[in-house]
C-alpha positions in Angstrom: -1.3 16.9 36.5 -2.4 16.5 33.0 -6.3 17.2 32.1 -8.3 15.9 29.3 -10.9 18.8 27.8 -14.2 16.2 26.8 -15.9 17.7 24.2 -20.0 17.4 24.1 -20.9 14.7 21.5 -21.9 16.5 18.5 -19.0 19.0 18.8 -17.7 17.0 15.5 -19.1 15.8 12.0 -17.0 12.7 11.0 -18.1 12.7 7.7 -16.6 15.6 6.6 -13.0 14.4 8.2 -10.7 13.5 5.1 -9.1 10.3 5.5 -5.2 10.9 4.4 -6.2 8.7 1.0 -8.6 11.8 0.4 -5.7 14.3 1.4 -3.3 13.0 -0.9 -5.8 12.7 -3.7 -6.9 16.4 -3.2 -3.3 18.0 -3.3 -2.4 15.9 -6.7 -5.5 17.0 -8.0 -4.1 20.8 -6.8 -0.8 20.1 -8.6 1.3 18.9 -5.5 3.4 16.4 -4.7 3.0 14.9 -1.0 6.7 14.2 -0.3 5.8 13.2 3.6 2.8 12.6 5.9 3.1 12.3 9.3 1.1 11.5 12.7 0.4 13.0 15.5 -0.5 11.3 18.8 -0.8 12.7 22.9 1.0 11.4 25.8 -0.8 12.5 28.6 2.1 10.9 31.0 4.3 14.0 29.5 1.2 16.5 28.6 2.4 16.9 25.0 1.9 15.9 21.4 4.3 14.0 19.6 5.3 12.8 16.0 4.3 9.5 14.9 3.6 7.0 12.2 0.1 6.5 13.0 -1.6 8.6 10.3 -5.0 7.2 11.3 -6.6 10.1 13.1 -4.2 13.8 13.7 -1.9 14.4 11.1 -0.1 16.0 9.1 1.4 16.2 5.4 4.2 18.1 3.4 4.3 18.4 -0.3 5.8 20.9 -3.1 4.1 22.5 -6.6 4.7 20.7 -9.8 6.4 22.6 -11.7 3.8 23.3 -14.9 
């Protein structure tokens, strides 16, 4: 059977989550090029985390230097 850890309210500061807008704005800024951004979501029928298009909350992003 598959548990869900609750964390104590508090445990996070929202506002200083970047939205993926703030991501992307913050690596060009750093001379890279986001090539892919992707989601990540938890099934807790299987117990695992899987890859998704839902970039609204977990994910993640993949990007290369510019070449200077």
């Amino acid at each position: 059977m598959v548990g869900f850890v609750q964390l104590p309210k508090g445990t996070h500061q929202w506002s200083s989550f970047l939205t993926p807008e703030e991501l992307v704005l913050l690596l060009q800024h750093a001379s890279i090029n986001v090539k892919e951004m992707a989601g990540f979501v938890y099934n807790p029928l299987i117990g695992k985390w899987l890859m998704s298009d839902d970039i609204s909350v977990n994910y993640i992003a993949f990007g290369t230097k510019n070449d200077k």
